[in-house]
MDAnalysis code that builds the backbone (N, CA, C; Angstrom):
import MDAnalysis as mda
import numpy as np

u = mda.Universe.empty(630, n_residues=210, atom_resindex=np.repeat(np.arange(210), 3), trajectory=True)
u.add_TopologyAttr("name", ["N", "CA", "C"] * 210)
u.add_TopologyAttr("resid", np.arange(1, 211))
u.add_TopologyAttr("resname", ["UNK", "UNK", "UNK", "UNK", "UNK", "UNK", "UNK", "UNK", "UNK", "UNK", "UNK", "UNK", "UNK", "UNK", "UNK", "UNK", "UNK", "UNK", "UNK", "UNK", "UNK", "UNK", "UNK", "UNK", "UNK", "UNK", "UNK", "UNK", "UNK", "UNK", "UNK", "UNK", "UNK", "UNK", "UNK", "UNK", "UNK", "UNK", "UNK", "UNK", "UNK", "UNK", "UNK", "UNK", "UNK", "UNK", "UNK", "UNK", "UNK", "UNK", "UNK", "UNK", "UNK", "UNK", "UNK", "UNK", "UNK", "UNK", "UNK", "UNK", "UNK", "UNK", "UNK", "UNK", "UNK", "UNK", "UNK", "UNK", "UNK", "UNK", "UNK", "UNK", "UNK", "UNK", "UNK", "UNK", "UNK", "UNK", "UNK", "UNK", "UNK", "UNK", "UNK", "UNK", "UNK", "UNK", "UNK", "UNK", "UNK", "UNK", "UNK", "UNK", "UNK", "UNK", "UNK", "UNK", "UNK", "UNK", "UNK", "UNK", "UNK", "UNK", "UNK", "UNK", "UNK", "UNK", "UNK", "UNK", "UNK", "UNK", "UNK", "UNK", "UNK", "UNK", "UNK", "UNK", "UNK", "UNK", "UNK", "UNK", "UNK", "UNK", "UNK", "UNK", "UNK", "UNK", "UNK", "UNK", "UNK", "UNK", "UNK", "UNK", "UNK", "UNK", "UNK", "UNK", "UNK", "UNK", "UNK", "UNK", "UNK", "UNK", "UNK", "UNK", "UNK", "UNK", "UNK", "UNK", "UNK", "UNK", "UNK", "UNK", "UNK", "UNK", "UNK", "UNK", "UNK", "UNK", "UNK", "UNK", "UNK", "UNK", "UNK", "UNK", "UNK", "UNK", "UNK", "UNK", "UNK", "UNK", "UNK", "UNK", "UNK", "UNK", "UNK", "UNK", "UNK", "UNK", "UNK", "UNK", "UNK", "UNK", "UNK", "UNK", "UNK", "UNK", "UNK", "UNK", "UNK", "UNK", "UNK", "UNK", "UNK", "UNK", "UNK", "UNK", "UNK", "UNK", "UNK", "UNK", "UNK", "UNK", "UNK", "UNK", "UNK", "UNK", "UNK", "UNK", "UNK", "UNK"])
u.atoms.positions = np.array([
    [33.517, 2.696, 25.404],
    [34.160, 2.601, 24.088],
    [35.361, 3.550, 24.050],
    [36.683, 2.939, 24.098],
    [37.679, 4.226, 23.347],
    [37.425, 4.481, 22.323],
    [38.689, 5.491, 22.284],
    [38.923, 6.269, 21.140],
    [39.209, 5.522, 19.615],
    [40.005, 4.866, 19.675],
    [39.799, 3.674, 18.672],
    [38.560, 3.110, 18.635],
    [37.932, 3.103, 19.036],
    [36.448, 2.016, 18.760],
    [35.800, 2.974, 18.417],
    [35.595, 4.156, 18.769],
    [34.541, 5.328, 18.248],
    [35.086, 5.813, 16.984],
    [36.196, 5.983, 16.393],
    [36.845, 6.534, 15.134],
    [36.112, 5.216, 13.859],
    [36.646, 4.342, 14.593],
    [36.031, 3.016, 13.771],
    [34.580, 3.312, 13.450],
    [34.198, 3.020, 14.801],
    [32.513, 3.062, 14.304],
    [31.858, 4.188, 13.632],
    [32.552, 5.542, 13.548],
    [32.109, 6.783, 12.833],
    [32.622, 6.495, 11.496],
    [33.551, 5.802, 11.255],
    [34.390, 5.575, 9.625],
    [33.127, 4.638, 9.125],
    [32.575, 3.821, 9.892],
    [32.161, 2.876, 9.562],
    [30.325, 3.228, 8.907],
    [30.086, 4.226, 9.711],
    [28.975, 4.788, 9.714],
    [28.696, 5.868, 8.433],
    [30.114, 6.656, 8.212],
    [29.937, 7.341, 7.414],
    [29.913, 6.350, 5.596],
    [30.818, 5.534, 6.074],
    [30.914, 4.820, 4.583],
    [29.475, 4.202, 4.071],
    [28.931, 3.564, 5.339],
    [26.703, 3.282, 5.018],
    [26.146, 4.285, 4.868],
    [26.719, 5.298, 5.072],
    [25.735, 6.285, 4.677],
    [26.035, 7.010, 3.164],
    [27.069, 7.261, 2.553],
    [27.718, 7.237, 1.243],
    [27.377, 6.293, 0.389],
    [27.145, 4.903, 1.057],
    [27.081, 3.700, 0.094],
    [25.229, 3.818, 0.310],
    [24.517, 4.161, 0.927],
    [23.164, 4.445, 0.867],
    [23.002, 5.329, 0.120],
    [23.398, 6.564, 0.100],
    [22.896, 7.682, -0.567],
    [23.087, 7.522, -2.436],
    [24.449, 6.722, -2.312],
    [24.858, 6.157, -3.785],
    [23.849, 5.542, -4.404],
    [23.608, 4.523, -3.941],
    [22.688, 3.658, -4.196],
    [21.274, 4.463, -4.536],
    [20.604, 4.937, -4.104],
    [19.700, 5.814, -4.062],
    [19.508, 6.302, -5.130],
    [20.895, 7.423, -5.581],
    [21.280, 8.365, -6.883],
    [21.690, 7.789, -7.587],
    [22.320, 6.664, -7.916],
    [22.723, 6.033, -9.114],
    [21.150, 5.019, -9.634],
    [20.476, 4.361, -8.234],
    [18.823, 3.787, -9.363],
    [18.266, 4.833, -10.420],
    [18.478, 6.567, -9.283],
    [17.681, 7.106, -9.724],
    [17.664, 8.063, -10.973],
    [19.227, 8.547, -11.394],
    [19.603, 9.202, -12.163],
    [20.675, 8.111, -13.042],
    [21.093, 7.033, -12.728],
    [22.040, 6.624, -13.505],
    [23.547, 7.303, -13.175],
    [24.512, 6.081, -13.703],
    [26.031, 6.489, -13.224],
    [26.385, 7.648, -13.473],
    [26.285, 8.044, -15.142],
    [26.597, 9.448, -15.651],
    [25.948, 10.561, -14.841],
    [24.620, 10.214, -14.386],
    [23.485, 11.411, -14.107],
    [24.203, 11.716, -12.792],
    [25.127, 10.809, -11.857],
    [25.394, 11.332, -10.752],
    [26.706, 11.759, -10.591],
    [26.806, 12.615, -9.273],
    [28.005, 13.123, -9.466],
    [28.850, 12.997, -8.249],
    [29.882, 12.871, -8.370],
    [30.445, 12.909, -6.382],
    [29.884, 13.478, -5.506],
    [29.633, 15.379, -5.903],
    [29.108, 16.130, -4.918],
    [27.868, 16.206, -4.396],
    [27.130, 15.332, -5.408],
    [25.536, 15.051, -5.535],
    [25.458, 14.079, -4.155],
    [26.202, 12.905, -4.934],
    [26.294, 11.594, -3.034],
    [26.748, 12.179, -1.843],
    [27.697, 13.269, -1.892],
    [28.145, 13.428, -0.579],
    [27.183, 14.835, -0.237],
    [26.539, 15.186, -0.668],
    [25.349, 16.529, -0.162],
    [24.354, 15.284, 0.592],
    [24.151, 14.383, -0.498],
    [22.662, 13.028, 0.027],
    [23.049, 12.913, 1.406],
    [24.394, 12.091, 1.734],
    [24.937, 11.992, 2.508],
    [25.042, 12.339, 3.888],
    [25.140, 13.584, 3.696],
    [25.381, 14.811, 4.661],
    [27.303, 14.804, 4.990],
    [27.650, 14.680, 3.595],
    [29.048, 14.939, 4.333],
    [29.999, 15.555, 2.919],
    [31.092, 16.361, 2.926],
    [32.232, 17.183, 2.398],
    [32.134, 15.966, 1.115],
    [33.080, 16.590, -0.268],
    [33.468, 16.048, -1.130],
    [34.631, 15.088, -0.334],
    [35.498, 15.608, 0.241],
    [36.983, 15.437, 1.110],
    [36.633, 14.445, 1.323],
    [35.593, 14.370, 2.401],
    [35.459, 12.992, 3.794],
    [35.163, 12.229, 2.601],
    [34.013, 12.313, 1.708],
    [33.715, 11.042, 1.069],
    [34.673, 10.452, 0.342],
    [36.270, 10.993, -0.355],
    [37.304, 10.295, -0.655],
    [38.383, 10.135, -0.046],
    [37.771, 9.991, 1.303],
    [38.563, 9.472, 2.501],
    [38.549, 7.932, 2.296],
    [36.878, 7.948, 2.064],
    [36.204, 6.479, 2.056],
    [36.098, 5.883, 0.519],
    [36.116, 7.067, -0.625],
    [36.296, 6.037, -1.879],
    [37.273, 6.973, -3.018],
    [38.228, 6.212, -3.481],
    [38.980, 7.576, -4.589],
    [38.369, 7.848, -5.747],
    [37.225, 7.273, -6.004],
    [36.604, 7.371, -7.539],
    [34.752, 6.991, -7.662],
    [34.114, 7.352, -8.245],
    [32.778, 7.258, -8.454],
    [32.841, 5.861, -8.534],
    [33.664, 5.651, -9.718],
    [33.544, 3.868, -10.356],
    [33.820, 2.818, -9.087],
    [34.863, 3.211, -8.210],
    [34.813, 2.277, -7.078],
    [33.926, 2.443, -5.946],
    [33.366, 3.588, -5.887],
    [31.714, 3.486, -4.923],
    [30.769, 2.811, -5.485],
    [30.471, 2.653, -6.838],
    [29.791, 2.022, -7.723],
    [29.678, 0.293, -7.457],
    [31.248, 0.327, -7.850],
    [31.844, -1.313, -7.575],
    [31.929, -1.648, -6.151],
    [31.893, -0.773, -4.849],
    [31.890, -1.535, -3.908],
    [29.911, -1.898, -3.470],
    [28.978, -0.892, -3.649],
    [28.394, -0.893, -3.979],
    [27.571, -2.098, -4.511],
    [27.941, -2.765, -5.431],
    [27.844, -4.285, -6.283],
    [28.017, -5.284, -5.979],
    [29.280, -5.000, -5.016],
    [30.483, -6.246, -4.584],
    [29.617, -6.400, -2.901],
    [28.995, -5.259, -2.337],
    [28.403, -5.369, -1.023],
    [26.965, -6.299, -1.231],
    [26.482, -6.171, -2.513],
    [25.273, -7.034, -2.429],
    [24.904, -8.138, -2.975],
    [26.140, -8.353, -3.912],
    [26.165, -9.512, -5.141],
    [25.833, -10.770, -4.376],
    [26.509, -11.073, -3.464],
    [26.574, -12.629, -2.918],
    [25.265, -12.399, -2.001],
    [24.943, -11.484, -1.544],
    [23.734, -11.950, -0.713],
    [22.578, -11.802, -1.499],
    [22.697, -11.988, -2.870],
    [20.893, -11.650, -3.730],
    [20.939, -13.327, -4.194],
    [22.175, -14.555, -4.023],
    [22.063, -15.294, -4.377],
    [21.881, -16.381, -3.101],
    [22.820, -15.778, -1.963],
    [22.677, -16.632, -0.695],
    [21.429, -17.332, -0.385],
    [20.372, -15.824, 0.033],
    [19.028, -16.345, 0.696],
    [18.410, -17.137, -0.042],
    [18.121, -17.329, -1.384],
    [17.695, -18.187, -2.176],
    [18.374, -20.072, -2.019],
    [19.598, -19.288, -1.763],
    [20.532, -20.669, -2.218],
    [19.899, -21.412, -0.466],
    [20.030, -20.651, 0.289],
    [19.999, -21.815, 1.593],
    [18.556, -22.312, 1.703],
    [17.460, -21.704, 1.276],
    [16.413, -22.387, 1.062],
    [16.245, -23.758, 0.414],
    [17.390, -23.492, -0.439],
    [17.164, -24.869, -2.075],
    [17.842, -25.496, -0.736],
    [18.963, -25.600, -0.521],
    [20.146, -26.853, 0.250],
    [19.711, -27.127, 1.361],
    [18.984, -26.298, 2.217],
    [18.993, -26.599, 3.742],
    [17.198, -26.730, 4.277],
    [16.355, -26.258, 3.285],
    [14.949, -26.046, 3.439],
    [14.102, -27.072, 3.507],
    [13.387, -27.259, 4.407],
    [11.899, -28.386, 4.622],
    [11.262, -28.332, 3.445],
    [10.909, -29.469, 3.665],
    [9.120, -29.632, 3.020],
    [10.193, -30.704, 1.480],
    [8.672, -30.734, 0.674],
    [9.213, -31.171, -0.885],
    [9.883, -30.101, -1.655],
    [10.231, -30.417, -2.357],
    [11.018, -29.684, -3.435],
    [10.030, -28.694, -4.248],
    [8.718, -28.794, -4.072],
    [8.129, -27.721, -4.250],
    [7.933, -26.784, -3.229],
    [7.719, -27.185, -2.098],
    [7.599, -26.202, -1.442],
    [8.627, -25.255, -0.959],
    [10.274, -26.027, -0.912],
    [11.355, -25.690, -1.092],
    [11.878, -24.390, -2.337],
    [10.569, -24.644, -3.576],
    [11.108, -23.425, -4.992],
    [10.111, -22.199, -4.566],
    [9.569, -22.550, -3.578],
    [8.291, -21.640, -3.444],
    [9.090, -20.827, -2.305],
    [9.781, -21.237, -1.296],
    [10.767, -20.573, -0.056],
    [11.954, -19.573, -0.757],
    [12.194, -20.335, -2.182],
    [13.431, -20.001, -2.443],
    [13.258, -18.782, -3.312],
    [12.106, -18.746, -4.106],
    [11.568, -17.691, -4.571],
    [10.751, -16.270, -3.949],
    [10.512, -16.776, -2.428],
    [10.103, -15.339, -1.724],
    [11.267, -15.034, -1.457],
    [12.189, -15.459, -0.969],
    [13.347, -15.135, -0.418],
    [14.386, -14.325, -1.146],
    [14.387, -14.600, -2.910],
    [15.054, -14.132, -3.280],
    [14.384, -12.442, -3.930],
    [12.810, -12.984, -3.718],
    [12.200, -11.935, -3.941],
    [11.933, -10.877, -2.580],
    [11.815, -11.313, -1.549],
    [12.107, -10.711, -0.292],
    [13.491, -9.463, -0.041],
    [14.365, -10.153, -1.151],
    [15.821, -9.373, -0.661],
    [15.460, -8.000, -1.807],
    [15.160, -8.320, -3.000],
    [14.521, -7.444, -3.949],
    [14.053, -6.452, -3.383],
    [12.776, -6.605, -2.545],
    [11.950, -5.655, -1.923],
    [12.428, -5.033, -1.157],
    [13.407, -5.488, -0.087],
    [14.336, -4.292, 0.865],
    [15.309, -3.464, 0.420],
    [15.471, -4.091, -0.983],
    [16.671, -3.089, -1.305],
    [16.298, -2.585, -2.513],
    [15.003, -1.723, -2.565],
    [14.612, -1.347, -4.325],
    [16.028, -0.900, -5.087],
    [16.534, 0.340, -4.543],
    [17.220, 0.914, -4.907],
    [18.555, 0.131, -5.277],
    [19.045, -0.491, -4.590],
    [20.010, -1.111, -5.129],
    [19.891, -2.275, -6.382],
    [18.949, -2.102, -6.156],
    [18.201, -4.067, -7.121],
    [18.224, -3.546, -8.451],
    [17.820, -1.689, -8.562],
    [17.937, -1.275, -9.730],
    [19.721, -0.902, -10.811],
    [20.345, -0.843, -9.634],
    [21.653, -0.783, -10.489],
    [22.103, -1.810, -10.687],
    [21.671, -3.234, -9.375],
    [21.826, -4.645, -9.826],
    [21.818, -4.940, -11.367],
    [20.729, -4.820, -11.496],
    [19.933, -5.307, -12.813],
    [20.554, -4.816, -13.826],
    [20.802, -3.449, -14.235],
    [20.729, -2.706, -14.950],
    [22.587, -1.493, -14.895],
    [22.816, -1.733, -15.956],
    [24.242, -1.145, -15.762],
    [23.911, 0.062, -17.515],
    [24.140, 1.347, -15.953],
    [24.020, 2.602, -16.561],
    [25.594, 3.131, -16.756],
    [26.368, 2.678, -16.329],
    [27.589, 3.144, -16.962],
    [28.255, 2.692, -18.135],
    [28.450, 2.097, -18.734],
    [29.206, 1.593, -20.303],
    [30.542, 1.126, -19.629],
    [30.760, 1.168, -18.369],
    [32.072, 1.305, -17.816],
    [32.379, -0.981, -18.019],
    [33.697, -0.697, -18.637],
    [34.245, -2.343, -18.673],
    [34.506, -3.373, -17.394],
    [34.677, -2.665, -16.509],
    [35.019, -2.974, -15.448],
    [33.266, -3.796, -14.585],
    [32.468, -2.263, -15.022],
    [31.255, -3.066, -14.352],
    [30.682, -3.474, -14.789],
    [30.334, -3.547, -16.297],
    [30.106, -4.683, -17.622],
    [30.273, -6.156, -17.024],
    [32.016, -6.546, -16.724],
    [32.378, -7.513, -16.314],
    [31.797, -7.892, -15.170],
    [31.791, -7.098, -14.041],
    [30.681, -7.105, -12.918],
    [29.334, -8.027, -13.091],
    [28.869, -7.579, -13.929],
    [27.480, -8.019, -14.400],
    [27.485, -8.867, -15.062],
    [28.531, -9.199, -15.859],
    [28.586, -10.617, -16.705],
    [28.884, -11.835, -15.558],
    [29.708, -11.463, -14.588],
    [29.941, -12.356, -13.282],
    [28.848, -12.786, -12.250],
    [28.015, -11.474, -12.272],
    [26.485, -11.660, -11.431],
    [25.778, -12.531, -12.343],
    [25.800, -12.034, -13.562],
    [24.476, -13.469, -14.030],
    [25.386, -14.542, -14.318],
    [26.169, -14.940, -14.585],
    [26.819, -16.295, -14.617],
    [26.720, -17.122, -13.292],
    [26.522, -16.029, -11.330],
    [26.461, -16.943, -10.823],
    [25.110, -17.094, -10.303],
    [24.478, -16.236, -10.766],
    [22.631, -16.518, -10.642],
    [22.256, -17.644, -11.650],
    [22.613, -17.846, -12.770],
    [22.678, -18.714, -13.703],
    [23.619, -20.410, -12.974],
    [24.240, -20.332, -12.154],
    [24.864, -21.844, -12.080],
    [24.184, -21.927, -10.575],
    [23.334, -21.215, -9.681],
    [22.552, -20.680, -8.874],
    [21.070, -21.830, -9.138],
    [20.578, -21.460, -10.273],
    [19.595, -21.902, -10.896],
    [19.436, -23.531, -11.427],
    [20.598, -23.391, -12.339],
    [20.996, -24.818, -12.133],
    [21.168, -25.832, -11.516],
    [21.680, -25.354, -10.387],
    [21.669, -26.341, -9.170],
    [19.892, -26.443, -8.542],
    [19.366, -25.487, -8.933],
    [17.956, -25.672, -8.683],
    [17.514, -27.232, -9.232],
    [17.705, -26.984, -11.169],
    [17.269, -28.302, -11.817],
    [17.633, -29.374, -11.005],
    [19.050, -29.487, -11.134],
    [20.088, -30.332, -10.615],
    [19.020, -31.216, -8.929],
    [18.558, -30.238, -8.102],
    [18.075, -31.094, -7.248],
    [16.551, -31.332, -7.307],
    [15.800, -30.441, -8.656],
    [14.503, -30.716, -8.360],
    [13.838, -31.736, -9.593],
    [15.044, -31.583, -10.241],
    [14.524, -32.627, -11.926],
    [16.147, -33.025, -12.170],
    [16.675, -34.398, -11.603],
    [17.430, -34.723, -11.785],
    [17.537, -35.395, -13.018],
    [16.804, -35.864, -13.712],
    [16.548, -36.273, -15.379],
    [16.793, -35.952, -16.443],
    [16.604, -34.183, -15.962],
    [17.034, -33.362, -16.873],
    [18.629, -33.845, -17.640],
    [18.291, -33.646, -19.565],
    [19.470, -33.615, -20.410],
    [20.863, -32.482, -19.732],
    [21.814, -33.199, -19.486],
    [22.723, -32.147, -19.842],
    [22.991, -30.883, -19.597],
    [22.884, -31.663, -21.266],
    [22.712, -30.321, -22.708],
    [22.150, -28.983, -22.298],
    [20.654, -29.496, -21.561],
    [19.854, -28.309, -21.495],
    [20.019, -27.999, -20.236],
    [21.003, -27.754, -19.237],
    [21.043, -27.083, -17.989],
    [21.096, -25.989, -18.232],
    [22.300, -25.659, -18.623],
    [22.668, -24.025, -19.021],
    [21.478, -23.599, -19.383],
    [21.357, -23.820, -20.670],
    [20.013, -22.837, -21.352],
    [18.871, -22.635, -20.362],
    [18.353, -23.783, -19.869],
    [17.302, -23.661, -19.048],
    [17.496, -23.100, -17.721],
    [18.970, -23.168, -17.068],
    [19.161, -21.784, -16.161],
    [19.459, -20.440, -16.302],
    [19.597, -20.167, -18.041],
    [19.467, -18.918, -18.272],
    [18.170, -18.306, -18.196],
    [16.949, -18.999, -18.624],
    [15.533, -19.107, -19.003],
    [15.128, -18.431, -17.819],
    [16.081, -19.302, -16.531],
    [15.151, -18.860, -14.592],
    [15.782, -17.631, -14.692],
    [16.962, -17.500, -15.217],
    [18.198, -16.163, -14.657],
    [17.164, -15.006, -14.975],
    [17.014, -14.900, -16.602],
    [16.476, -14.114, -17.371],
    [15.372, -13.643, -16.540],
    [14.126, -14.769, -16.578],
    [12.937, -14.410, -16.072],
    [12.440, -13.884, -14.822],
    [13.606, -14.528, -14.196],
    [13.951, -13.014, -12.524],
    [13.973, -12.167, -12.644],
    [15.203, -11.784, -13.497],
    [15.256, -10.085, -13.480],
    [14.489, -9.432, -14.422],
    [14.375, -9.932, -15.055],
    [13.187, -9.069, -15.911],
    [11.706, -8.737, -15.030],
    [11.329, -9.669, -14.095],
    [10.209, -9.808, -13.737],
    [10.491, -8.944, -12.114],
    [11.922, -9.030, -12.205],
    [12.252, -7.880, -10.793],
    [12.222, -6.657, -11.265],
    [12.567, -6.390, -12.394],
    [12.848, -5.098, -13.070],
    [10.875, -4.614, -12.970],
    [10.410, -5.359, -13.981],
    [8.851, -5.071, -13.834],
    [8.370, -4.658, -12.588],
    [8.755, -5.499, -11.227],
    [8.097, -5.633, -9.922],
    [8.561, -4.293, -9.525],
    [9.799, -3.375, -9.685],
    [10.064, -2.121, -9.220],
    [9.143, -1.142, -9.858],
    [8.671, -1.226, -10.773],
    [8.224, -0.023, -11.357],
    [6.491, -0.222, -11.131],
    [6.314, -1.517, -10.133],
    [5.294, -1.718, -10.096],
    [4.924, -2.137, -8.412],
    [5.128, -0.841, -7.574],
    [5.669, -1.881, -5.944],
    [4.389, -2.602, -5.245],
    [3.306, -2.291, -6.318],
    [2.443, -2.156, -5.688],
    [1.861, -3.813, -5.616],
    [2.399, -4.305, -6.645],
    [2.265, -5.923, -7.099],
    [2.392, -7.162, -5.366],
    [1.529, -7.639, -5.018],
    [2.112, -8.509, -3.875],
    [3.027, -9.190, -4.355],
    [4.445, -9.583, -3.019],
    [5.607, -10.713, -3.773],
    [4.688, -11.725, -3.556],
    [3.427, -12.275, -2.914],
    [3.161, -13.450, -3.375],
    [2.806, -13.724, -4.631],
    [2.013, -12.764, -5.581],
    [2.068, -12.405, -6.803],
    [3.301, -13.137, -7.615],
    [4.783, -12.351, -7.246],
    [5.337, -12.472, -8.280],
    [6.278, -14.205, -7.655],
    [6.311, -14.675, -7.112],
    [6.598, -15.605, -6.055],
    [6.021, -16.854, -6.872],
    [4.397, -17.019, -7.033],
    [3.175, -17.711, -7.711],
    [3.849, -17.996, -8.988],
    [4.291, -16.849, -9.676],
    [4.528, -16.585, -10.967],
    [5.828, -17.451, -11.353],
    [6.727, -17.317, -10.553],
    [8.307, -17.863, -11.144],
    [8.040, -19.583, -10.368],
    [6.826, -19.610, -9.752],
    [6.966, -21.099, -9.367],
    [6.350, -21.841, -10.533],
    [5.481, -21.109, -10.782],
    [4.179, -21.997, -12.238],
    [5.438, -21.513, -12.884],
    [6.407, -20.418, -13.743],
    [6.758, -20.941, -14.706],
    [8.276, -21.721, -14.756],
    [8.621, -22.004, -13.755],
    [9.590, -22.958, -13.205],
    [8.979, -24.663, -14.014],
    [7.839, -24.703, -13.088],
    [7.681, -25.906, -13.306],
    [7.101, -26.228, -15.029],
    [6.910, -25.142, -15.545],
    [6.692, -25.319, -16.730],
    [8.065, -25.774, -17.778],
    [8.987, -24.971, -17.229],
    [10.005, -25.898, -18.007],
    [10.724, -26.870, -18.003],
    [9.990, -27.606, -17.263],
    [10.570, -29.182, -16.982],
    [9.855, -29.732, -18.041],
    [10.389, -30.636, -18.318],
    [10.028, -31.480, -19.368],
    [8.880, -32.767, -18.700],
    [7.985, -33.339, -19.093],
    [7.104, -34.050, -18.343],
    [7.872, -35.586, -18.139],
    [7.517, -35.459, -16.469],
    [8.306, -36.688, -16.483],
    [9.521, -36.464, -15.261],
    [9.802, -35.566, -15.684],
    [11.225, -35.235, -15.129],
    [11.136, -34.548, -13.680],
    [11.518, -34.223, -12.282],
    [11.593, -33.758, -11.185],
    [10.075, -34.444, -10.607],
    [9.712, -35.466, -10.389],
    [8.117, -35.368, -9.764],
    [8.370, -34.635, -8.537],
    [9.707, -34.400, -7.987],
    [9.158, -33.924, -6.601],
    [8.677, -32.785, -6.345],
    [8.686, -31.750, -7.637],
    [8.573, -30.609, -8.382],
    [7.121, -29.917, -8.108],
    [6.029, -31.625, -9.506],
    [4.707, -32.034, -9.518],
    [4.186, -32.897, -9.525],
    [3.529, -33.608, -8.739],
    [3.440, -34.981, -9.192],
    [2.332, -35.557, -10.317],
    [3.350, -36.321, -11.204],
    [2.481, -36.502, -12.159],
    [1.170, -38.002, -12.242],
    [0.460, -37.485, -13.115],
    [-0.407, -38.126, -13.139],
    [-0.461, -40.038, -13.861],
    [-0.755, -40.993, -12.807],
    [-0.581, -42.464, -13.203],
    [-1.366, -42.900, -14.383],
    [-0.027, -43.344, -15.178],
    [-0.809, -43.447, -16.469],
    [-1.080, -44.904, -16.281],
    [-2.400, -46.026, -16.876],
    [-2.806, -47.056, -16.953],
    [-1.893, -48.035, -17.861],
    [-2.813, -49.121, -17.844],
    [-2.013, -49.730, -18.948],
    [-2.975, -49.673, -20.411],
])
């Protein structure tokens, strides 16, 4: 390795380790509660070096967000589009998975969720994360209850949005819960809000006579 390749890979090393330690201190104390010198002690490195790598709390914060946003929706998403089996067994893949990413990253899942700064910038952040966990969801209906009104996509992919994170938020303060537990849970109440009739590939319903 030259000298260029080792400068790289130490820049590169120090910034995961800043963006770890962040993560860490901001679940645990909140944006206000932390402080620059606080992450870069976690760290093991100078106030200096660490605004080598970021000029402001708020943009360690935001890169932070921006490093995990698309992958808390990915693993879920390639289960729904690309996954075996029926479409139930497909919400059942798509729900460990998204609950799987939860579990490796407690710490981050908690500033996910939850915005301890008042700051506008990451307000907007978060209004952008659930809007695309929310059209995320939708596309769930979209391939598992194609019947479904409309009308009621949105609402009823706010219903899945909602009941994730709330039920991720619960699952942190509770690690002790199996994800098949909470996995079980968002599949029964998935299929509960289908309207009867609608997605059989979901449940299959029962043949009515004449």
């Amino acid at each position: 390795m030259n000298e260029i390749d080792r400068n790289r890979a130490a820049r590169a090393e120090a910034r995961t380790r800043i963006e770890d330690a962040a993560a860490r201190l901001f679940a645990e104390r909140g944006f206000a509660g932390t402080t620059i010198g606080e992450i870069a002690a976690e760290a093991g490195l100078s106030k200096p070096m660490l605004y080598r790598h970021f000029d402001s709390k708020q943009e360690l914060h935001l890169a932070l967000l921006e490093r995990h946003r698309d992958e808390l929706a990915a693993a879920p998403l390639r289960e729904l589009l690309h996954g075996e089996g029926e479409p139930a067994d497909r919400l059942e893949a798509m729900y460990d998975a998204w609950f799987g990413h939860v579990q490796s990253h407690p710490y981050t899942w908690r500033m996910m969720f939850r915005d301890t700064t008042g700051d506008p910038e990451v307000q907007a952040f978060h209004r952008e994360l659930q809007r695309r966990q929310r059209e995320t969801d939708i596309g769930l209906l979209r391939e598992a209850a194609p019947g479904l009104p409309e009308a009621e996509l949105e609402p009823l992919g706010e219903a899945i949005r909602s009941s994730l994170y709330g039920l991720a938020l619960w699952w942190l303060e509770r690690p002790e819960t199996p994800r098949e537990v909470l996995v079980a849970t968002m599949t029964r109440l998935t299929r509960g809000l289908l309207p009867t009739g609608a997605g059989r590939g979901l449940e299959e319903q029962p043949e009515t006579g004449p």
